[in-house]
C-alpha positions as CSV (number, residue, x, y, z in Angstrom):
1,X,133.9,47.7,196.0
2,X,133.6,45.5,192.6
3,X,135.8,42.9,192.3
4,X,135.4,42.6,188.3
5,X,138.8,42.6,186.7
6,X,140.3,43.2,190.6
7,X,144.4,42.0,188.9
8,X,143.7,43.5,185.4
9,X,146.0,46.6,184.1
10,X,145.6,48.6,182.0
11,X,148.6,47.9,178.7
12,X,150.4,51.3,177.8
13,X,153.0,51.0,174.9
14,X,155.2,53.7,173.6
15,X,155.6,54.7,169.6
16,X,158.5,52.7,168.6
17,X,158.1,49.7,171.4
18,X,157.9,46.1,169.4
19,X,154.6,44.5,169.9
20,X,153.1,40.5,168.9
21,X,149.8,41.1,167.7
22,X,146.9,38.0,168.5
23,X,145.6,36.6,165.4
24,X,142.5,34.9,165.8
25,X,141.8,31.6,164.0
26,X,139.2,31.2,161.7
27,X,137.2,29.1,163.6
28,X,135.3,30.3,167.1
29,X,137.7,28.5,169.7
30,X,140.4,31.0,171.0
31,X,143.1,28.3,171.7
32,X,144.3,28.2,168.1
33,X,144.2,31.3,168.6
34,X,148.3,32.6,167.9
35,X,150.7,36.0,168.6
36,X,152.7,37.2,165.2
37,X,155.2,39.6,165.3
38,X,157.3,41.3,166.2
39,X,155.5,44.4,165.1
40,X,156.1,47.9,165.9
41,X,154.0,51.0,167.0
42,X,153.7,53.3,164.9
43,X,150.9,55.8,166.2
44,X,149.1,55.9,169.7
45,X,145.1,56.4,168.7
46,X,142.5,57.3,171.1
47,X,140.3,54.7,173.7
48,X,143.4,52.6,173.8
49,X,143.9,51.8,170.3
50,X,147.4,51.7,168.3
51,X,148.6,51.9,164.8
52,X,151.2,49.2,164.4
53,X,153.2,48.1,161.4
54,X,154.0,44.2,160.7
55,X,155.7,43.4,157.3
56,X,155.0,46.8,155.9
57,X,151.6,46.6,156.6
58,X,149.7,49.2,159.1
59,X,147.0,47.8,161.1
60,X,144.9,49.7,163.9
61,X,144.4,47.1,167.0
62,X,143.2,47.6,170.2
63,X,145.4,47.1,173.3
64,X,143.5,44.0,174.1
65,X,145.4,42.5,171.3
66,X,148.7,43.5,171.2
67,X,151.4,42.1,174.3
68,X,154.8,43.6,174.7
69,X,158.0,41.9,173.1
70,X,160.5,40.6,175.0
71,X,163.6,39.5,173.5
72,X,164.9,36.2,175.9
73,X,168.8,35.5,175.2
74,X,169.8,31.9,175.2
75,X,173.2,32.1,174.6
76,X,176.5,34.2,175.2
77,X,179.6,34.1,172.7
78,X,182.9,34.1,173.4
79,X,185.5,35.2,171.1
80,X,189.1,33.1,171.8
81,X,190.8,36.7,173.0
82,X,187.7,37.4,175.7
83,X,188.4,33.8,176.9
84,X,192.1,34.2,177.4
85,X,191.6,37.5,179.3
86,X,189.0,36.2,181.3
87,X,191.2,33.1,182.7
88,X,193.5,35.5,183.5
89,X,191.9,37.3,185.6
90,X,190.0,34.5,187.2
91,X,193.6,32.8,187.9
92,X,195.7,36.1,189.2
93,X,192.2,36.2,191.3
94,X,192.2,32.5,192.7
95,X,195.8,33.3,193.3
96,X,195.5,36.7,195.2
97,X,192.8,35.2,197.5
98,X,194.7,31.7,198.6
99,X,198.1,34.1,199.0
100,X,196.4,36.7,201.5
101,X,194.1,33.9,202.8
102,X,197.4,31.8,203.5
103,X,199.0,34.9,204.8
104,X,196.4,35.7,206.9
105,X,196.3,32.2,208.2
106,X,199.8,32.2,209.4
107,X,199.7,35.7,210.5
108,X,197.2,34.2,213.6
């Protein structure tokens, strides 16, 4: 059994699926080497190729070039009205559970 490329997988994308697409520098090291996007497939081409759109322009790129976008969210917002519904409920909580916990205290 080879063990050539033994963790590699093989990168399937859907039409429609937002891409970054590897731009290579101009000069012949690959660490300046950065992702753009996101782009967006537009066409699935044969031997593992894809047509992808990036600022209205179409480009056809091999799988080895393209990774999949992934949107990370940093924050959550809180309107005033979500905030005093929320307290709410954590308080009428916090008070069920010390009532029935203190109940069930003096129940034993």
């Amino acid at each position: 059994m080879s063990r050539y490329k033994l963790h590699s997988r093989e990168k399937k994308f859907h039409v429609g699926d937002q891409v970054l697409i590897l731009i290579p520098d101009t000069t012949t090291s690959k660490v300046f080497s950065r992702w753009q996007g996101p782009a967006t497939v537009v066409e699935i081409k044969p031997h593992n190729s894809y047509l992808v759109e990036l600022n209205g322009v179409r480009k056809h790129l091999h799988a080895d070039k393209l990774r999949k976008y992934e949107i990370s969210v940093g924050e959550v917002i809180v309107t005033p009205a979500d905030c005093s519904n929320m307290m709410a409920e954590l308080w009428a909580n916090r008070f069920y559970r010390t009532r029935s916990s203190v109940t069930s205290k003096s129940e034993n």
